[in-house]
N, C-alpha and C positions, 0 to 999 in steps of 0.2 A: 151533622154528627155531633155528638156531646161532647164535651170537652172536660177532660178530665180536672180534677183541682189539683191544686201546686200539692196538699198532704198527701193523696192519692198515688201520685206522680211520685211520688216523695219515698214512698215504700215498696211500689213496685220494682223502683229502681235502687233501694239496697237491697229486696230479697232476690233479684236476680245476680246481683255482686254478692251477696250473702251465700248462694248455693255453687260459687264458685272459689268462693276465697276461704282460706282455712283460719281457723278459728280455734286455739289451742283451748281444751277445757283444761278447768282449776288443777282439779282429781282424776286418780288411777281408778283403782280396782271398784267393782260392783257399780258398771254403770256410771263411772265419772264418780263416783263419792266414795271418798274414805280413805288414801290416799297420796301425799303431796308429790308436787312436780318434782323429777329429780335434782338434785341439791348438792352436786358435787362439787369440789372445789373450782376449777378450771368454772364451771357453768355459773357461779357463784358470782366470780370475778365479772365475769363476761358481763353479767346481769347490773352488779354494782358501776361500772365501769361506762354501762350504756346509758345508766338511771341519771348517775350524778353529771353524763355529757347535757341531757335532756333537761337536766333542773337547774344546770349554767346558763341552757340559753334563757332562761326565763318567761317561757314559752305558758311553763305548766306551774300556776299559782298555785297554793293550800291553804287553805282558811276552814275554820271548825264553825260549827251552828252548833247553837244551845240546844242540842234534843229533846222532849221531853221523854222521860223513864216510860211512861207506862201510856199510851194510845188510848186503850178502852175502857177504863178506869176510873172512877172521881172523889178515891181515897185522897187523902194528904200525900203520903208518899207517891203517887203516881205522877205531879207533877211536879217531881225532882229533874233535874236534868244534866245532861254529859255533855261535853264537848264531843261533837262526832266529825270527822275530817273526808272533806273532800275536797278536788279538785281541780281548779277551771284551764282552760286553755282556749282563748280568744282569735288565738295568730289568725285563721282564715274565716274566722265566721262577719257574715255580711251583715251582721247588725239589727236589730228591731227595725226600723222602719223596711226593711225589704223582708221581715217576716223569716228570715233565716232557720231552720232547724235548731235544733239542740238535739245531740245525742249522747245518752247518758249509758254509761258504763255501770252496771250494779256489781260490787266487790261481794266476791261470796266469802268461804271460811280461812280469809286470809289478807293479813294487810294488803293494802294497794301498791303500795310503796315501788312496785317494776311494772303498775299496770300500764303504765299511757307508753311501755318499751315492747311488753311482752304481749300486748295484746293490739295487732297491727292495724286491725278490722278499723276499730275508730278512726287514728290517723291516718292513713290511707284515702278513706275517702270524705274527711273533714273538708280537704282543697277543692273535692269537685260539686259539696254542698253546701260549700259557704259554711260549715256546722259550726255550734261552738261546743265542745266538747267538756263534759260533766263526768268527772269518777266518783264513785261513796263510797266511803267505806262500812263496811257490814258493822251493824254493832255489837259490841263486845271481843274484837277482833283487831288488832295494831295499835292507833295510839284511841282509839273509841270505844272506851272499854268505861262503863258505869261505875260509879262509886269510887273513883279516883285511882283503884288499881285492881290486875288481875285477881291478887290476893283477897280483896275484899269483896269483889265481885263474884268471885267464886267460893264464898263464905261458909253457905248454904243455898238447899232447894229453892228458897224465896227470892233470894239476889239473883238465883241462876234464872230462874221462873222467866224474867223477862228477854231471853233470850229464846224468838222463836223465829219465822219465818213470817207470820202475821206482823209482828212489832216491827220488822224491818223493814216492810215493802210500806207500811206506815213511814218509817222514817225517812224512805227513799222522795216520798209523794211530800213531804212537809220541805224538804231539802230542795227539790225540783220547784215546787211554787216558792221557794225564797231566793232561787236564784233568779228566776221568770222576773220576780218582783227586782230584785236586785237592776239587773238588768235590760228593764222596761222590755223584756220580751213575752208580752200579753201573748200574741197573737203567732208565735215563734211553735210550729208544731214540734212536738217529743216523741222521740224512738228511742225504745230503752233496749238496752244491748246485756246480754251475759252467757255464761257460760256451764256450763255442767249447774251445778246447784245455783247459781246465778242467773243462768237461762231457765230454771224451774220459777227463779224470782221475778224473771223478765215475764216470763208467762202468766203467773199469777196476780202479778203486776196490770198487766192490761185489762185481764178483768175484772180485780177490783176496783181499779180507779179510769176506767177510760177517760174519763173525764180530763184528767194529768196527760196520758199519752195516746197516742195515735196509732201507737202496734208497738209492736216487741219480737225482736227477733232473738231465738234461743238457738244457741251450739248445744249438742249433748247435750242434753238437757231429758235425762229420764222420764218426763212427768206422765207418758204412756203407761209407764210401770204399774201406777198407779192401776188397782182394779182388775188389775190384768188384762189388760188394751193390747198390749206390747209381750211378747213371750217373755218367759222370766230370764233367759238362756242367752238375749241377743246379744248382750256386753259382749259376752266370751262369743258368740258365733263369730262377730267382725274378729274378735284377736286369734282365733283359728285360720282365720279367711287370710288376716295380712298374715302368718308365718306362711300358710300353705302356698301362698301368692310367690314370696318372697323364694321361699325354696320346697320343694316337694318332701325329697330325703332329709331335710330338718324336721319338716312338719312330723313327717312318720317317726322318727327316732324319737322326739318329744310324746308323742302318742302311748310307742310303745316302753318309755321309761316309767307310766305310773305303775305299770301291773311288774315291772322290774326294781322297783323300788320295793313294793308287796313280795315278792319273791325273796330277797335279800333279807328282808324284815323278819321272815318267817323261820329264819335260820337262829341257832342259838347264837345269841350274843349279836344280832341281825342290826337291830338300831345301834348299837356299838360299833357295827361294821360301815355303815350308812356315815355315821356322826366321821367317822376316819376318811372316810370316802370324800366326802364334801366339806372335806375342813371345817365342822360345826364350834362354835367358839363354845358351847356348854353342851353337854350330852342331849340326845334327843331321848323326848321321853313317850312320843309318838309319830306314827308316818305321817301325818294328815300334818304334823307341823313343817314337817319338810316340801310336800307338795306345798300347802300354801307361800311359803317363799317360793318357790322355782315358780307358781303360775301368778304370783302377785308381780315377779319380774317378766314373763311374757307378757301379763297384763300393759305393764308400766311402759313397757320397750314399744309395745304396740299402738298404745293412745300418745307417745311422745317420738313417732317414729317419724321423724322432721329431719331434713337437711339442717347441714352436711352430711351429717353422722349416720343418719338411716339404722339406730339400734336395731331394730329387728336383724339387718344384713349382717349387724356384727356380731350379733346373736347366732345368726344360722351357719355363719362364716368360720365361725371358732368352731361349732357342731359337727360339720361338713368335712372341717379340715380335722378333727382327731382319728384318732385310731379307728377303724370300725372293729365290731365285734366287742368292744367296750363299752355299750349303751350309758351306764351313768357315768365313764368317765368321758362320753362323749358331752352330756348337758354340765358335768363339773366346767369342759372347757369353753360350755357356751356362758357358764357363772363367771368366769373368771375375767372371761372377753366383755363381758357387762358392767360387774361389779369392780373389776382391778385385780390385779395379782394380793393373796393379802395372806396373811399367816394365819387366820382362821374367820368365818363367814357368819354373822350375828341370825341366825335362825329367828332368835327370839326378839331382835330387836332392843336389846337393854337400855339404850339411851334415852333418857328423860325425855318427856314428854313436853312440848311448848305449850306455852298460854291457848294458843290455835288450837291444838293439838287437842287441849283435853275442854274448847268449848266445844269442837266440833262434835265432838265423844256425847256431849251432854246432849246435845240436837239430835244426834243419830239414833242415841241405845233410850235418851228416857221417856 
């Protein structure tokens, strides 16, 4: 009988822990992208609190590589370069001469800064592969941002230009052979790991460089979307599946609140009636802005519906437990069970936009 190789061995045995262990993606809405995790204060803390326990022990190094700007390029300006951050963590990994793994983490539209906390998958099973564990950060995204700052980097079209999805999976391959070299790990096989647009980079990763890595395992990772592989629909099918899962009479009430929210609208003074209804913090100036808050929140509830908390339950719970016969004040009190009790509900989102924020905008819409 053949005998399999220690890399072979190596992948079989994270994608069968891979299809059981959960694997939070970056982003919400449309398929993992577009988006951010939620961000409340209490989860904030938690997050800070768990980051800075993990960077006392000093477990998890950070050190910056000289990047260069521009990959495919051989203008003058293309080999300018940034400080891009990643970072290592050694504690279990068995060393170059036993040929040890490396698995690297690829940071999608957002610093790394809670990756080696919030993302379990690597540490977890670092101890039982010896791994040495690798996080990058995306470029133009936390402190790896070209041309010394967001402001300048996002100048114009031209500075922005180098921000795509090709220049990164480039940077990820430049960064992974300097650490190899670093740490005399020639013959150390790599599995790159990511998530929702991360896990698109892990994928596209392996086929451009196989030569770097040895597979790539992708969470949510849309890249079926592409062509139409994949129904356009699926995102929202699964967050239909988990309310309907979760509770029946939720799901239905949720159902029948769109064409009740159309119903109320149609009445004189109807969006005025809607904006009062749901404590809108600026008048509404259309329905379709009201739906996309309430499904961008089932959305959200659904792709971060994790212990303890189980959002969805507390979604369906506040729903279940109102008045019947009140349809939207029954999803008002699944808003309120979600979002907090609050003196009026941001519809439109008014608050400024982060550096992340409005790279990711550029990757998306240009």
């Amino acid at each position: 009988m053949k005998t399999l190789s220690q890399p072979t061995l190596l992948i079989l045995s994270l994608s069968l822990l891979f299809l059981t262990l959960h694997f939070p993606p970056t982003q919400a809405k449309f398929a993992g992208l577009g988006i951010h995790r939620p961000n409340s204060p209490k989860q904030a803390r938690q997050l800070a609190a768990s980051a800075a326990h993990d960077d006392e022990s000093g477990d998890f190094v950070t050190f910056y590589y000289n990047q260069t700007l521009d990959h495919f390029n051989y203008k003058p300006e293309s080999y300018t370069t940034f400080r891009q951050r990643y970072i290592v963590n050694v504690k279990h990994w068995g060393g170059a001469d036993t040929n040890a793994p490396i698995l690297v983490y690829f940071g999608p539209e957002d610093r790394i800064d809670y990756a080696w906390t919030d993302i379990g998958f690597l540490t977890e099973n670092a101890p039982h592969f010896k791994a040495l564990l690798l996080y990058i950060e995306h470029r133009y995204y936390g402190e790896s941002v070209p041309f010394g700052s967001w402001e300048k980097a996002s100048r114009n079209a031209t500075s922005l230009g180098y921000l795509n999805s090709a220049q990164a999976i480039a940077d990820y391959a430049a960064i992974i052979l300097h650490v190899k070299q670093t740490y005399s790990a020639k013959n150390s096989p790599v599995i790159v790991v990511g998530g929702s647009y991360g896990g698109m980079l892990a994928s596209w990763f392996r086929l451009k460089y196989p030569h770097v890595a040895i597979g790539a395992l992708a969470s949510s990772a849309p890249i079926l979307y592409f062509d139409g592989v994949a129904p356009g629909d699926g995102y929202y099918s699964v967050v239909t599946k988990d309310f309907k899962e979760d509770s029946k009479s939720c799901y239905e009430t949720i159902r029948r609140s769109w064409v009740e929210i159309e119903r109320v609208a149609s009445k004189p003074d109807g969006l005025s009636l809607l904006g009062k209804k749901f404590k809108t913090c600026r008048p509404l100036r259309r329905t379709f802005d009201l739906k996309d808050y309430l499904d961008s929140m089932y959305a959200e509830a659904a792709q971060y519906n994790e212990p303890p908390e189980y959002p969805v339950s507390i979604v369906c719970r506040a729903i279940d437990g109102a008045p019947d016969g009140d349809v939207l004040g029954q999803i008002l009190a699944g808003v309120v069970a979600y979002k907090g009790d609050s003196s009026c509900y941001d519809v439109y989102d008014s608050s400024p936009p982060t550096a992340s924020d409005s790279a990711w905008k550029w990757q998306v819409y240009i």
